[in-house]
N, C-alpha and C positions, 0 to 999 in steps of 0.2 A: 079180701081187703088188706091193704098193708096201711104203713102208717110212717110219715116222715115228721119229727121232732125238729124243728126250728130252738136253738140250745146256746146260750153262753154260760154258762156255770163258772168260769173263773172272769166276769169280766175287766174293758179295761179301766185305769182309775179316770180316765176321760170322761165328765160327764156326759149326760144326751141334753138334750133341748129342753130337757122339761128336770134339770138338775141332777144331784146324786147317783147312778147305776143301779147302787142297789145299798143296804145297811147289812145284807145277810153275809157270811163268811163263804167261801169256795166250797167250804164242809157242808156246810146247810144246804146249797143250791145243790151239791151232789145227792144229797139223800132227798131232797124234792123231786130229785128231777127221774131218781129210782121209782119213787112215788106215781111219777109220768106213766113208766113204762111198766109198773105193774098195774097200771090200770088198764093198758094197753093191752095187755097178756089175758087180763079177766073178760075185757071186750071179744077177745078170740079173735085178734089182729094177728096173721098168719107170718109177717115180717114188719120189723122196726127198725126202722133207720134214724139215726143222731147226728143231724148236721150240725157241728158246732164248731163255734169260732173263740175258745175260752184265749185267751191273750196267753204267750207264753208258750211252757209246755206242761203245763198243769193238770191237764187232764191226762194226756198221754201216760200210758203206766194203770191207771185207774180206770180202764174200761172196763174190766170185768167187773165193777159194782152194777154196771146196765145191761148188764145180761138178761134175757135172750138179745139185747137189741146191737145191733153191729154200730157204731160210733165212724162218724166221718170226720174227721180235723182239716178248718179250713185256715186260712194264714190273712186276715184281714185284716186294712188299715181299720182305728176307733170311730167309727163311724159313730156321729152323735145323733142323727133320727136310725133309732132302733129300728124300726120299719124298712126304713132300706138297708140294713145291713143283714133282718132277715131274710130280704127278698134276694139278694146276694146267697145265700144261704141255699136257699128251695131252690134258686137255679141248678147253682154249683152239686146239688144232691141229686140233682135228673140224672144224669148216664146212667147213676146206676141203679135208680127204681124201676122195675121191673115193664116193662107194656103190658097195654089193654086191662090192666087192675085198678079199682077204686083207689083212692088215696086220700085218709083219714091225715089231715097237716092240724097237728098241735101246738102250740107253744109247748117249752120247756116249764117245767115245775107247776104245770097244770093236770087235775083228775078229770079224766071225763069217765062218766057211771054207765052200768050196765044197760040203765033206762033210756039214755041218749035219745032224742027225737031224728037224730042226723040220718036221714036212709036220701037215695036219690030220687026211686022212683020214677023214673025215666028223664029224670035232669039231668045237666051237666054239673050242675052244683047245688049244694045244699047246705044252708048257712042262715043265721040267725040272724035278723034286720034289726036297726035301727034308723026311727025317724024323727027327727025334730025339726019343723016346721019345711023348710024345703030341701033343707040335708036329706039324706041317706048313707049308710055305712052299712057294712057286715062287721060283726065278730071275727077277728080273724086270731082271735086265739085257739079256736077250734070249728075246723069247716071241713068238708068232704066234696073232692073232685072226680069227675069220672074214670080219666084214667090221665096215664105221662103226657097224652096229644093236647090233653084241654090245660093239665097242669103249667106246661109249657107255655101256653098262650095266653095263662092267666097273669101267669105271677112275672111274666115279660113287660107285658100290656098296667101291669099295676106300678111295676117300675116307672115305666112313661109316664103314667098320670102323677105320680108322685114328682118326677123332675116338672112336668110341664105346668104345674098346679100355679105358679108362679105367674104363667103368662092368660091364666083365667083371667076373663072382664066380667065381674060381677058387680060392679058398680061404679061410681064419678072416683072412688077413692082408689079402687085397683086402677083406673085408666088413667087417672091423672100421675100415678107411679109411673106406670109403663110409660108415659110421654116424657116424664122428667129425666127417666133413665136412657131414654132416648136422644134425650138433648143432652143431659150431662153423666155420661157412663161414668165418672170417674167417682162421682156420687155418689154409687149405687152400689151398696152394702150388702145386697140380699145375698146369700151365701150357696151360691147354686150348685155347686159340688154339692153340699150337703144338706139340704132344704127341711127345712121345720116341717110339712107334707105329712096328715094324716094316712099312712098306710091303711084303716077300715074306708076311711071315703075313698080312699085313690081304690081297693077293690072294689069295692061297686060298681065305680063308674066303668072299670077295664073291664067287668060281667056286662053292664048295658051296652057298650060300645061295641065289644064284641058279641053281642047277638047271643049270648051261651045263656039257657035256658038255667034260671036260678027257681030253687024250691026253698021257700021260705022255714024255718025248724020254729018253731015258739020252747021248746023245751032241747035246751042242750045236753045240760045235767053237766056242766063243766064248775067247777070249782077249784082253786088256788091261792096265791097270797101276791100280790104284787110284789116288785121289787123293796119298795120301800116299807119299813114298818109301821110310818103314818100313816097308807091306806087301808082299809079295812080288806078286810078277805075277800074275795074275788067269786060269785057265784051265781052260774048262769043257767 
C-alpha cells in the first residue's frame, strides 16, 4: 500500500467559501503535516507521496522535514472550494503513483492509527459513510482506493459531480433558477469556475455512478484539527 497526501501547508491568503484558510502559521501546518507522515510510516505505508500546492515557494527547500515521503509542488490558481483544488491535486499526482497498488489518500495534517478499520476486502473502495436523511457523503479525509485504474476514474468522475452539481433538479427552487438563468443569463451569479460543491457528496455520488464496489469502514481511527482554531479537533 502506498499513500498520496492531498497538502497545502503554506496556503493562499484567498479565502474559500466557507471563510478564513486557515488561523495556523506555515510553521504549524508543516509540523502537522510531519505528523501526517509519521503516521503513515507507523501504518507500514511502503511510499508517500505529498501533492501540494502551498502558494509561493514556501515549501520548496523544506522537504526534507517529510521525510521518508517524496513531496510533489504543484503551481495552482486560489481556488476557493478547497475540494476542487484537492481533486486537481490527486489528479495531477497520478503519473507518478505507482500501478496495480492500494492507495491510502489522506488529507494533509491528518493521523490515521494503527487500528484504522480501512482494508478493501475485495472492494474498489473503502471509506467511511455519512447519512442524513437523503444525503450521502464519504469522508474523504481519509479513504482507500484499489489501485491508479480506479483512483483515476474516481477522483475525475468526482470532479464532474462537483462542477455539475449546479445543474441538479432537486426541487421547485433549483428549477425555478435554472429557468431564470435561462431567460436571463446576465443574472446569473452562480460562479461556475469555482462552485461552492460539497467534494464528500460529489464522491459518493462519482462511486454510485460509476458502479465501483464501495466497502463501508465504521472505524477510521483518523484524527486532526481543522484549519480553523474555532473548530474543535477532528476525530473519526
Amino acid at each position: 500500500m502506498i499513500a498520496v497526501v492531498s497538502s497545502t501547508i503554506a496556503p493562499s491568503s484567498q479565502p474559500s467559501h466557507d471563510g478564513a484558510r486557515t488561523t495556523f502559521t506555515p510553521e504549524q501546518r508543516l509540523e502537522q503535516t510531519r505528523e501526517t507522515v509519521a503516521s503513515l510510516v507507523a501504518l507500514g505505508v511502503s511510499e508517500i507521496f505529498i501533492a501540494d500546492n502551498s502558494a509561493g515557494g514556501w515549501l520548496r527547500g523544506r522537504e526534507a522535514a517529510l521525510a521518508p515521503a517524496r513531496v510533489l509542488h504543484f503551481d495552482q490558481p486560489p481556488i476557493r472550494n478547497k475540494g476542487i483544488g484537492e481533486m486537481w491535486l490527486l489528479l495531477g499526482a497520478l503519473p507518478t503513483l505507482p500501478e496495480n497498488t492500494p492507495i491510502l489518500k489522506i488529507s494533509g495534517r491528518y493521523r490515521v492509527g494503527r487500528d484504522t478499520g480501512l482494508a478493501l476486502e475485495g472492494a474498489d473502495v473503502a471509506a467511511k459513510i455519512y447519512a442524513e436523511g437523503r444525503r450521502r457523503e464519504i469522508s474523504t479525509r481519509c479513504y482507500l482506493v484499489r489501485d491508479r485504474a480506479v483512483a483515476t476514474r474516481l477522483w475525475t468522475r468526482t470532479l464532474d459531480e462537483i462542477f455539475a452539481a449546479s445543474s441538479h433538479i432537486v426541487g421547485p427552487r433549483s428549477l425555478l433558477r435554472i429557468v431564470q438563468n435561462s431567460l436571463r443569463p446576465a443574472s446569473d451569479t452562480f460562479p461556475y469556475s469555482d462552485p461552492p460543491g460539497s467534494v464528500e457528496t460529489a464522491a459518493y455520488r462519482a462511486i454510485q455512478h460509476l458502479g465501483l464496489r464501495l466497502r463501508p469502514v465504521e472505524h477510521l481511527a483518523v484524527e486532526g484539527i481543522l484549519g480553523s482554531w474555532i473548530n474543535p479537533p477532528v476525530k473519526e
